[in-house]
C-alpha positions as CSV (number, residue, x, y, z in Angstrom):
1,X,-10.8,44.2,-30.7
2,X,-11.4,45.7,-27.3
3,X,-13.2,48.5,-26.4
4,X,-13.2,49.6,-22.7
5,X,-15.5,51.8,-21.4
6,X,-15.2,54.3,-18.3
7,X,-16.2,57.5,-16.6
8,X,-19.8,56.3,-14.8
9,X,-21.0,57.1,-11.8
10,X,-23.8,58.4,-9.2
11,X,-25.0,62.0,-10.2
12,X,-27.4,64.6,-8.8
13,X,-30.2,65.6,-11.5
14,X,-28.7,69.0,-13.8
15,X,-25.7,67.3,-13.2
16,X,-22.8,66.5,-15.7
17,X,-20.6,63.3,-16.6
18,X,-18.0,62.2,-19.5
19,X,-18.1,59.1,-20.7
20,X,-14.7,57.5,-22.6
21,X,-14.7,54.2,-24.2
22,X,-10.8,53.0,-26.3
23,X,-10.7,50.6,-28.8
24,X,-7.4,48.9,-29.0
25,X,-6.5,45.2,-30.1
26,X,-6.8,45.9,-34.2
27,X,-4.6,47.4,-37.5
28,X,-7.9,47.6,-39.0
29,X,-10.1,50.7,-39.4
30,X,-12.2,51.9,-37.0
31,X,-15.1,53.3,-38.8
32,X,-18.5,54.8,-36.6
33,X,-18.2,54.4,-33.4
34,X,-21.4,55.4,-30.8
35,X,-22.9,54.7,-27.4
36,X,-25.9,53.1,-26.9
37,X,-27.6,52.9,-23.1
38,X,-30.0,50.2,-21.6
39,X,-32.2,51.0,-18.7
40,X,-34.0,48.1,-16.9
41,X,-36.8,46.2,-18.1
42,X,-35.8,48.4,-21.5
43,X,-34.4,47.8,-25.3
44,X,-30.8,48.6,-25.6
45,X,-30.9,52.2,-28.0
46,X,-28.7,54.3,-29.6
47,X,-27.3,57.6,-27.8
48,X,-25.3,59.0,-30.4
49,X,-23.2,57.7,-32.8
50,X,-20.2,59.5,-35.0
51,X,-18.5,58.5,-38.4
52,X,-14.7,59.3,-39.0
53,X,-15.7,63.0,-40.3
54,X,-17.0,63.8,-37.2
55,X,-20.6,63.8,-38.7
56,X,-22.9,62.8,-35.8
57,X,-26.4,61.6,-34.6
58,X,-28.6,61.7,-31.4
59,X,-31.5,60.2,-30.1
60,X,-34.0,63.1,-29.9
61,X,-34.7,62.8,-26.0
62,X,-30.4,63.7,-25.4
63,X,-30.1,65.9,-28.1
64,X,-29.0,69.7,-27.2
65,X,-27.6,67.9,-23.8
66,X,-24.9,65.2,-24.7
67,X,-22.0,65.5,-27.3
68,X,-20.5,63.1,-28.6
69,X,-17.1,63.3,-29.8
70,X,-13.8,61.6,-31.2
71,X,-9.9,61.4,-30.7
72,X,-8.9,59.2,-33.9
73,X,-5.1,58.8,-32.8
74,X,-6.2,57.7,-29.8
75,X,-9.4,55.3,-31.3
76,X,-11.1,56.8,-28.5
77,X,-15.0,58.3,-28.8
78,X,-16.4,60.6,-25.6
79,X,-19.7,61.1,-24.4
80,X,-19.9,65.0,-22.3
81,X,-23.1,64.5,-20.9
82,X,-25.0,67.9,-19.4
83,X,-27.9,68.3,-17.4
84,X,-28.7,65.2,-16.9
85,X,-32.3,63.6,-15.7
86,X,-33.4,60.8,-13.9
87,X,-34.8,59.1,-16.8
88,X,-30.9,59.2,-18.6
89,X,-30.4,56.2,-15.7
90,X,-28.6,53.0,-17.3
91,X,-25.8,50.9,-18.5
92,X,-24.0,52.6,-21.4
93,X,-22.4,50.5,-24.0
94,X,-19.9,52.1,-26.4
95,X,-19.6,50.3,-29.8
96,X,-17.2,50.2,-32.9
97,X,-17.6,49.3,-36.7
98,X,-14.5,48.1,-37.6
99,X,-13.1,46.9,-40.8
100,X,-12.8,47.6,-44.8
101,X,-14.3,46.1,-48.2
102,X,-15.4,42.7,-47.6
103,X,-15.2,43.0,-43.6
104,X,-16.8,44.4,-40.8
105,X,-17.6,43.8,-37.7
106,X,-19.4,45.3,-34.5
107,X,-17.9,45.7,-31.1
108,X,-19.0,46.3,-27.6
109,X,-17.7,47.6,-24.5
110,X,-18.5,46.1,-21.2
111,X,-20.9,49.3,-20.2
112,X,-20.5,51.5,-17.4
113,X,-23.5,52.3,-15.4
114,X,-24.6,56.1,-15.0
115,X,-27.2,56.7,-12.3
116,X,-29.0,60.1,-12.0
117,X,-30.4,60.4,-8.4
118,X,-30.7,63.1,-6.0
């Protein structure tokens, strides 16, 4: 399974960027799929994360400012990412649960880096 992750980049604070990550490589289901960001010297943690009925959770510091979203015939997830703030700086990781029954397993994408700096 692959996922490949783009759309990063330099932006000014109150600024906006979209985030794309597909999953290719697999017959099997791709079940949640969510971004997770890690700024230096800091954890990797969750962004948001959504399930295959579109039902969706943030981390309460983006929440009202980043939507996360879905394209199943594409295996694709989206991160629209508004009025962003310094502190949103860091390398985003998009991940997959994949699999059925007995199996899954969890995939990541290389990360894209997202910089918020006037």
């Amino acid at each position: 399974v692959q996922l490949q992750a783009s759309g990063g980049g330099l932006v000014q604070p109150g600024g906006s960027l979209r985030l794309s990550c597909a999953a290719s490589g697999t017959r099997l289901s791709i079940n949640a799929m969510g971004w997770y960001r890690q700024a230096p010297g800091n954890q990797r943690e969750l962004v948001a994360v959504i399930g295959t009925g579109d039902n969706s959770n943030y981390a309460r510091s983006v929440k009202g400012r980043f939507t996360i979203s879905r394209d199943n015939r594409k295996n694709t997830v989206y991160l629209q990412m508004n009025s962003l703030k310094p502190e949103d700086t860091a390398v985003y990781y998009c991940n997959a649960d994949v699999g059925s029954g007995s199996y899954h397993g969890s995939y990541w994408g290389q990360g894209t880096q997202v910089t918020v700096s006037s």
